[in-house]
Residue frames as qw, qx, qy, qz and C-alpha x, y, z in Angstrom:
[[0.012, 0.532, 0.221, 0.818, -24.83, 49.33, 130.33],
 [0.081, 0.030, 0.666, -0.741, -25.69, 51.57, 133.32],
 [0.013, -0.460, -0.836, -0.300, -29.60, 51.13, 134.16],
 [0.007, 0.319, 0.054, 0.946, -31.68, 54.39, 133.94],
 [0.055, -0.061, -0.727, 0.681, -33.35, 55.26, 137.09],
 [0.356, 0.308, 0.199, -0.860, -36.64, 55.63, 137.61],
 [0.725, 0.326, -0.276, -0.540, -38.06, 54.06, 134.31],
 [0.977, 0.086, 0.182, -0.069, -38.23, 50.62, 133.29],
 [0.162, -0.483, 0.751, 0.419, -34.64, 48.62, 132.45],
 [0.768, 0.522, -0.258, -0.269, -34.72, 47.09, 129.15],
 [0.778, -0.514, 0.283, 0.222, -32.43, 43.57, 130.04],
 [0.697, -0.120, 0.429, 0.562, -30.71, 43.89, 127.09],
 [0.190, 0.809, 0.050, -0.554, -30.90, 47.46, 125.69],
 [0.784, 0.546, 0.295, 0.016, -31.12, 47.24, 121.86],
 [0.513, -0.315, 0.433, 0.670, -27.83, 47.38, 120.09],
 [0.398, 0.508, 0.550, 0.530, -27.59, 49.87, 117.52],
 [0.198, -0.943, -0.251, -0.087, -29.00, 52.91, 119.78],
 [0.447, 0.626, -0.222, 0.599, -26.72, 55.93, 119.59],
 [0.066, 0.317, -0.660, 0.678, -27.04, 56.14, 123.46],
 [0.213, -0.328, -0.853, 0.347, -28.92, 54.97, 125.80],
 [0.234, -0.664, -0.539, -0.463, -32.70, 56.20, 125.55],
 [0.099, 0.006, -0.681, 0.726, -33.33, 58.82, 129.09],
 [0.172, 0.473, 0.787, -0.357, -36.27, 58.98, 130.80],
 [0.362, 0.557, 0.281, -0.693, -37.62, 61.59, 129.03],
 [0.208, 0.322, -0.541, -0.749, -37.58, 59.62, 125.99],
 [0.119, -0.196, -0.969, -0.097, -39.84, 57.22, 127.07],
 [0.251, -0.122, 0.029, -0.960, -43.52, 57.07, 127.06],
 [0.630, -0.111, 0.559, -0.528, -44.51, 54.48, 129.38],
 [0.499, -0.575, -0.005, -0.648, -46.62, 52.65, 129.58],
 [0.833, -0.519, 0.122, -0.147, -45.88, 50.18, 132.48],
 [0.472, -0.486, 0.686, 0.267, -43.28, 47.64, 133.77],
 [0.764, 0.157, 0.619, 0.097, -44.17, 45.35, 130.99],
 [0.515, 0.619, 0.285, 0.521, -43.50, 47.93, 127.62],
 [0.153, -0.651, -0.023, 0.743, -41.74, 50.59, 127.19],
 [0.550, 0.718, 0.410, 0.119, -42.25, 53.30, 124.19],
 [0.456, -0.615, 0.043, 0.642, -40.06, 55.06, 122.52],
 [0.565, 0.723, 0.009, -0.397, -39.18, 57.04, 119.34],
 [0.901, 0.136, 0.206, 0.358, -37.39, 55.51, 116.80],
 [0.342, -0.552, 0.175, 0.740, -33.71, 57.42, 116.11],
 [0.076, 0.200, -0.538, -0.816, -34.11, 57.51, 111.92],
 [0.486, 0.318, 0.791, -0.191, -37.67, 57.82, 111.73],
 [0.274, 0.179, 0.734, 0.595, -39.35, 56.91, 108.46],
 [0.054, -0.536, -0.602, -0.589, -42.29, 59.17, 108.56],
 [0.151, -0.719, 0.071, -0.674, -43.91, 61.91, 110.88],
 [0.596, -0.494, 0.406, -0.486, -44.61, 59.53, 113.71],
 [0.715, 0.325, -0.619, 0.014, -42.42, 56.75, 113.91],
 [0.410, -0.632, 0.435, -0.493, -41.76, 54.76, 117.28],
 [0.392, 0.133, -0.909, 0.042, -40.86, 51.52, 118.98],
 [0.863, -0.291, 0.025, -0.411, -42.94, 49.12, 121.28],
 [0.272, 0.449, -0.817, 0.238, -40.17, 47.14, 123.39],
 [0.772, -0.484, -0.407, -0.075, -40.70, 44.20, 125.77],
 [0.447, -0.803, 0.349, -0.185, -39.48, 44.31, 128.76],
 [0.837, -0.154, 0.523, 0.057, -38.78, 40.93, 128.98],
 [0.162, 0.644, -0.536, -0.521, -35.93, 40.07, 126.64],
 [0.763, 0.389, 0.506, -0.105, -37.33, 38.10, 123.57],
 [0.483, -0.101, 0.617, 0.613, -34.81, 37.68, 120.59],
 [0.140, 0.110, -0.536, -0.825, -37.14, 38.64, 117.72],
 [0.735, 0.042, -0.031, -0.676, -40.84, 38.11, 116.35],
 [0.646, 0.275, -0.592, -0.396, -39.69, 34.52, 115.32],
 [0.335, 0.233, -0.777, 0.480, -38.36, 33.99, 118.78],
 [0.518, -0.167, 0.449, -0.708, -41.71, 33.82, 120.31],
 [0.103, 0.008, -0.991, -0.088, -43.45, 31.27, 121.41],
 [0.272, -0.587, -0.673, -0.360, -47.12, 30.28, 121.75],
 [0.437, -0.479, -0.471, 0.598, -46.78, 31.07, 125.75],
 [0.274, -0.190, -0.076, 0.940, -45.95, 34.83, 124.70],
 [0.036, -0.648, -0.561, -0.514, -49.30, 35.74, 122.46],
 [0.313, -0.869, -0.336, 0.183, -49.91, 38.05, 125.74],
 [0.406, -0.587, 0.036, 0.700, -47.27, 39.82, 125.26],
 [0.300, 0.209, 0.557, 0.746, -47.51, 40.08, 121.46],
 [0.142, -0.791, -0.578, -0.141, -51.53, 41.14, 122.13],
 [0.211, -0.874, 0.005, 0.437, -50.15, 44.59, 124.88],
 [0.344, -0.309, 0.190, 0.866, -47.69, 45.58, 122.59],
 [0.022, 0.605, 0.564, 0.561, -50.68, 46.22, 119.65],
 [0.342, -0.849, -0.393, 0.088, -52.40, 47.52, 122.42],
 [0.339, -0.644, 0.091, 0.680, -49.84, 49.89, 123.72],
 [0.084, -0.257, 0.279, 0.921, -48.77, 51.22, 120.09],
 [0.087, 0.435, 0.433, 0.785, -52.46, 51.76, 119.05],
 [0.239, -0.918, -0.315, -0.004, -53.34, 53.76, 121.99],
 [0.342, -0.577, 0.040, 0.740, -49.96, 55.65, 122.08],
 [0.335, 0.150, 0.507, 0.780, -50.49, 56.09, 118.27],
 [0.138, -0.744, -0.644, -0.108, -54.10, 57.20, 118.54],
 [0.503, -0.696, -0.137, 0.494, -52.77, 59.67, 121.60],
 [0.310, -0.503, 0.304, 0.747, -50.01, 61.39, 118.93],
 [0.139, 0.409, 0.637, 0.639, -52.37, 61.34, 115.85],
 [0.167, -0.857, -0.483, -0.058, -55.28, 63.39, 118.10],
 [0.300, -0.761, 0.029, 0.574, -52.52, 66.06, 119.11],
 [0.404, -0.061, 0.497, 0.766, -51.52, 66.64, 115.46],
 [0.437, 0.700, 0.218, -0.521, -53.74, 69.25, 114.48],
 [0.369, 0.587, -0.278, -0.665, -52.19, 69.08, 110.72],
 [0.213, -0.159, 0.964, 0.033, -52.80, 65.20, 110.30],
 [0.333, 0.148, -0.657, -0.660, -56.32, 65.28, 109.91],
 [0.904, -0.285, 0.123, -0.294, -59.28, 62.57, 110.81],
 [0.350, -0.501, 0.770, -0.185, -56.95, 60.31, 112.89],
 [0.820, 0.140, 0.538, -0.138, -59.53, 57.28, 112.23],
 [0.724, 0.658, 0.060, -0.197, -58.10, 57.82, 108.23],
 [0.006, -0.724, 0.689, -0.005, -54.32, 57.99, 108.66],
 [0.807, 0.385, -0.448, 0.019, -52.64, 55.22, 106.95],
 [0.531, -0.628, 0.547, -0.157, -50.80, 53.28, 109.70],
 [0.755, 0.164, -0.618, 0.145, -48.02, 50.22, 109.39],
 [0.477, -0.626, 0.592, -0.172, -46.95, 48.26, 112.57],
 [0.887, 0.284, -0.341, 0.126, -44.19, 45.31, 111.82],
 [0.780, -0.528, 0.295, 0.161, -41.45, 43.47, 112.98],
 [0.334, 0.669, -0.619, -0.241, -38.41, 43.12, 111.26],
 [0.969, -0.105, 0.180, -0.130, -37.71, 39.31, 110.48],
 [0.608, -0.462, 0.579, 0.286, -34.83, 37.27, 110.54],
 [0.743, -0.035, -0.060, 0.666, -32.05, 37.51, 109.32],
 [0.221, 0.366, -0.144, 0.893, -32.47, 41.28, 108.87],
 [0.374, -0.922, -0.035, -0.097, -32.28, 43.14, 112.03],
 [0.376, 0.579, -0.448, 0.568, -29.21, 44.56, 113.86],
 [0.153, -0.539, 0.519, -0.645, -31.34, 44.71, 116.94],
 [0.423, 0.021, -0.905, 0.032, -31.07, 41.52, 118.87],
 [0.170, 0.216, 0.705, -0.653, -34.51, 42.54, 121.09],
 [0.178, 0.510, 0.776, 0.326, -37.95, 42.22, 120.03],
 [0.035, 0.380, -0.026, -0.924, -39.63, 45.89, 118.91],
 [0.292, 0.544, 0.761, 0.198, -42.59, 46.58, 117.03],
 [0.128, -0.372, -0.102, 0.914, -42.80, 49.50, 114.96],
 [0.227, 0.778, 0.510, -0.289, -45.48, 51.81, 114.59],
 [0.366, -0.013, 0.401, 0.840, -45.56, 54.23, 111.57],
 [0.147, 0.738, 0.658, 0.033, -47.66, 56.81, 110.53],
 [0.779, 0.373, 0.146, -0.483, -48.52, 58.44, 108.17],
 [0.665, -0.143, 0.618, 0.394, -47.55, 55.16, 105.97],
 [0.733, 0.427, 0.367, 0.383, -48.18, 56.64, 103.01],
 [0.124, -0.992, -0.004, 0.039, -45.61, 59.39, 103.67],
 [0.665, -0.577, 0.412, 0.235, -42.56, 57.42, 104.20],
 [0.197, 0.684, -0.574, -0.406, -39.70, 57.23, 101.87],
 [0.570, 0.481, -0.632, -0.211, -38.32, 54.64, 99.39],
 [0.138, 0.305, -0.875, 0.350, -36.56, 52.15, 102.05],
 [0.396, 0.230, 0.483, -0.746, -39.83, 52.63, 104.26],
 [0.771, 0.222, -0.086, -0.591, -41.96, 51.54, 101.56],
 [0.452, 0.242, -0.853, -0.101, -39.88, 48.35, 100.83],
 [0.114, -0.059, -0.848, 0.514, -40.29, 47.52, 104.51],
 [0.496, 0.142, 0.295, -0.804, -44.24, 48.52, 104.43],
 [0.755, 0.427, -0.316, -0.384, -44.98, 46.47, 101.15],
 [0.837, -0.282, 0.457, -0.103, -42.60, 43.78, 102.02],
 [0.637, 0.715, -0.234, -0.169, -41.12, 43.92, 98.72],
 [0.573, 0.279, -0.763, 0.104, -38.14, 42.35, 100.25],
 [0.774, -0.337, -0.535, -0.034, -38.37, 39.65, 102.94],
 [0.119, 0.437, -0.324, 0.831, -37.44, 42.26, 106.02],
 [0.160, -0.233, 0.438, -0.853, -40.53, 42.45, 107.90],
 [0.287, -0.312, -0.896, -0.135, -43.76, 40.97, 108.94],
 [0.354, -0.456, 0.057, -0.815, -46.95, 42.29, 110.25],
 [0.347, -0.288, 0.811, -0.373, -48.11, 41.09, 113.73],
 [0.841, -0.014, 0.090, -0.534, -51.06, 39.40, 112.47],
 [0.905, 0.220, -0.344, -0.119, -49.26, 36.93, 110.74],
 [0.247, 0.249, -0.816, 0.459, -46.83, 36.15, 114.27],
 [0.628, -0.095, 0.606, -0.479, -50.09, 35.95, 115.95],
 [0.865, 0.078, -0.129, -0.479, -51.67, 33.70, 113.47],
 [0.616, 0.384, -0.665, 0.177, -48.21, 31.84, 113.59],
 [0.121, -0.221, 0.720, -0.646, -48.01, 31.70, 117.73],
 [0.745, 0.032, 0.151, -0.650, -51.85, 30.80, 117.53],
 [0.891, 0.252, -0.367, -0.090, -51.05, 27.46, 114.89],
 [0.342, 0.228, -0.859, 0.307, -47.90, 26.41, 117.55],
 [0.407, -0.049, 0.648, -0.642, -50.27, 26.67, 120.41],
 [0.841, 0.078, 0.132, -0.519, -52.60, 24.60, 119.01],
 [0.599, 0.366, -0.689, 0.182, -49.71, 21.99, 117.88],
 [0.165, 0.152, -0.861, 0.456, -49.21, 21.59, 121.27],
 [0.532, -0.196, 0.248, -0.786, -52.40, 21.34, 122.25],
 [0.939, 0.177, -0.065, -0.289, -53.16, 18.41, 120.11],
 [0.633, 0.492, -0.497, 0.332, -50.06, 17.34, 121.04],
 [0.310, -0.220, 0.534, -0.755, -50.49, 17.50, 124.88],
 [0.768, 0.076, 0.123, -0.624, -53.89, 15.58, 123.98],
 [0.874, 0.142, -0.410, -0.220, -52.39, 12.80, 121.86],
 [0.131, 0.348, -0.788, 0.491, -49.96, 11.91, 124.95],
 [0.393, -0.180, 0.515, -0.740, -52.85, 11.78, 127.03],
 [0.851, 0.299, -0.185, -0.391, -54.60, 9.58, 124.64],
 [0.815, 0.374, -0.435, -0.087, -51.64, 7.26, 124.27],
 [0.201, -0.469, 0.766, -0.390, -50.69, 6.67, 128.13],
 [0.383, 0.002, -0.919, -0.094, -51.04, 2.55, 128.43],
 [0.679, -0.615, -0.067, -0.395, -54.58, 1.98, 130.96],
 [0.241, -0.595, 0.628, -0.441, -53.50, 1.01, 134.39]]
């Protein structure tokens, strides 16, 4: 796919997108994420949170990546924040139901990690609620890939430690 000037390349632009996102559909915020809207969104303000860097899915991270997992929260709740204070018919912002999730293996279509942002969640249709509620085994919320990325990094820690422990004295 050609890469789109000016803005961050995505190395492996998500299959599934009816064309190729242009600049003016992104909303930043650096080299490391880009933001975009999602194509069939489930509720007023629906969007993605891509890495650059091209990471397979939530399941496909590893401990190493927890920085990256940490900016993308960051990025979609200050872009959400940003598009809840311009909605004049939304209401207190601080009250708006929000969901952010991953989709989890096996279901996705798109073979890059994304983290969407939703809001309001309790607005969204039928499908949308399955995938808010978890009702089937679709999606996952970050906390529980950080808490997972958090439990390998410590595996290897104590793992790293019992090597060190079990090298033979000199």
């Amino acid at each position: 796919m050609p890469n789109i000037p000016s803005i961050p390349s995505i190395p492996s632009m998500p299959k599934g997108l009816p064309s190729i996102p242009t600049k003016a559909d992104f909303m930043g915020p650096d080299e490391e994420i880009v933001v975009f809207e999602d194509i069939k969104p489930a509720t007023k303000h629906h969007f993605l949170v891509v890495t650059n860097e091209h990471i397979r899915d939530a399941k496909a991270m590893v401990s190493s990546q927890i920085r990256i997992l940490d900016r993308m929260i960051e990025v979609a709740n200050q872009v959400l924040a940003e598009k809840l204070n311009q909605d004049a018919g939304i209401g207190d912002p601080t009250q708006v139901q929000r969901l952010l999730g991953f989709h989890w293996p096996p279901f996705h279509m798109v073979n890059h990690l994304h983290l969407h942002v939703l809001a309001p969640a309790d607005q969204m249709g039928f499908f949308a609620r399955l995938f808010k509620h978890n009702l089937i085994k679709c999606s996952t919320l970050p906390d529980y890939v950080r808490d997972r990325l958090m439990q390998m990094k410590s595996t290897e820690e104590a793992g790293a430690g019992n090597a060190i422990n079990s090298q033979p004295d000199q």
